[in-house]
C-alpha positions in Angstrom: 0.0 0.0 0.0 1.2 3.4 -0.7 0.5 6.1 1.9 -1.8 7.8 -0.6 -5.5 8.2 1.4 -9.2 10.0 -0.3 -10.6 11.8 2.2 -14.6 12.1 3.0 -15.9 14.8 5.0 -19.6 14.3 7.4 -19.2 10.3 7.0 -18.2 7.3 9.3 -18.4 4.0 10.2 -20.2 2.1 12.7 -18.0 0.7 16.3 -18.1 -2.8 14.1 -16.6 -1.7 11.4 -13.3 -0.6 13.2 -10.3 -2.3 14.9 -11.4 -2.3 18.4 -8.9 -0.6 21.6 -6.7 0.9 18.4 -7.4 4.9 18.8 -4.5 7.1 18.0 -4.4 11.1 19.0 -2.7 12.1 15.7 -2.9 11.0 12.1 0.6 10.3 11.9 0.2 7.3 14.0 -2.8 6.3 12.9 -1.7 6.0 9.3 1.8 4.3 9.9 -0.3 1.7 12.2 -2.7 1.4 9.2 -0.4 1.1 6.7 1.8 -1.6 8.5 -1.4 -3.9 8.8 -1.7 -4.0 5.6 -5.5 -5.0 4.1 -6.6 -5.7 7.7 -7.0 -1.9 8.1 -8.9 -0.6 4.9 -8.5 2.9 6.7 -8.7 5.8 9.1 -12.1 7.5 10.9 -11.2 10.9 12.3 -14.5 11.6 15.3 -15.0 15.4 14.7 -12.4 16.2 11.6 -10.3 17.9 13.7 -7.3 15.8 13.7 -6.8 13.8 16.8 -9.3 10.6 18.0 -8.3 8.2 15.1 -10.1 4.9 15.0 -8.8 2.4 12.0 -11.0 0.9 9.9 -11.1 -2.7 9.5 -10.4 -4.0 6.2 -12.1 -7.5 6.7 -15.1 -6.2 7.0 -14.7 -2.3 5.1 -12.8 -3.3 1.6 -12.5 -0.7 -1.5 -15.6 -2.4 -3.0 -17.7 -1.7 -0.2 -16.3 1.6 1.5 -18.5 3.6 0.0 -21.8 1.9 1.3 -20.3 1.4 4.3 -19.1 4.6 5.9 -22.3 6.3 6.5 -23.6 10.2 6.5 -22.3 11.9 9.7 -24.1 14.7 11.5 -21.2 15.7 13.5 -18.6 16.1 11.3 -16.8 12.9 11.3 -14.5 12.1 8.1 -13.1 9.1 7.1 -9.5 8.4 4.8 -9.8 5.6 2.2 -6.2 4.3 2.0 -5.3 3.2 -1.2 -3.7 0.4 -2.6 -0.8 0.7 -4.9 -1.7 -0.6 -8.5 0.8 -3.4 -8.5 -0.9 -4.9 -5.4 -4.4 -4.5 -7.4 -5.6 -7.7 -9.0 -8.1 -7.9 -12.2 -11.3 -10.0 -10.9 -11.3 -13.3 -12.6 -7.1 -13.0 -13.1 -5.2 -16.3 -12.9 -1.4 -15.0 -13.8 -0.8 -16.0 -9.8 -1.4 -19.4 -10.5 0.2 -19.1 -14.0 3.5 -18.1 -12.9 3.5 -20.3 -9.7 3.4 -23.8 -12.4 5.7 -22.2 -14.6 8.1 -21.5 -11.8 7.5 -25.0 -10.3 7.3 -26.6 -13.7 4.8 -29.3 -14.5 4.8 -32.1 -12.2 6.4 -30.3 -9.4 3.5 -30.0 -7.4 1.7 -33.6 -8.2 3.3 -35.5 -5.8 3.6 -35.7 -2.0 7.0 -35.0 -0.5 9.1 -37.8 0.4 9.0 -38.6 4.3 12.8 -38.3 4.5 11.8 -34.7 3.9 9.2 -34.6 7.0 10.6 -33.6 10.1 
């Protein structure tokens, strides 16, 4: 993921929706804790837009299909960061070049047999 975030002002996400006892007092934090959890945390929820009180969002249950029907319209001013995923870590629904290149690196009958118990420890 790239530290690259799209911000939304007057929307948030329900308590469920977040990483529960993770609340930071500034966005730095917030975003270098999100950003080292990889797609468990989908993004950041600012209470109030005013820069401290981050809640992450989690990404198991938020993902960028659903985010925007998700985060919800906020009364009091709440905004929530998207974070974005760099486009080499984006995969094309209905892609197999994963398992392409994994049985051309292995080569054919690689993977077709069970390994040898000498190799069982």
């Amino acid at each position: 993921y790239l530290n690259t975030w799209n911000k939304s002002q007057n929307r948030y996400f329900s308590v469920d929706k977040t990483i529960r006892g993770l609340r930071y007092s500034t966005m730095l934090e917030a975003k270098q804790h999100c950003l080292s959890l990889g797609s468990l945390c989908s993004g950041l929820m600012d209470d109030g837009c005013d820069g401290s009180g981050f809640a992450l969002v989690d990404g198991i249950g938020v993902t960028t299909a659903n985010w925007e029907s998700e985060a919800l319209a906020s009364s009091q001013g709440t905004c929530v960061y998207e974070k974005k995923a760099d486009a080499a870590a984006i995969q094309t629904t209905g892609s197999n070049h994963g398992t392409e290149d994994a049985a051309s690196h292995f080569g054919g009958g690689a993977l077709e047999s069970p390994p040898s118990t000498d190799m069982i420890r």
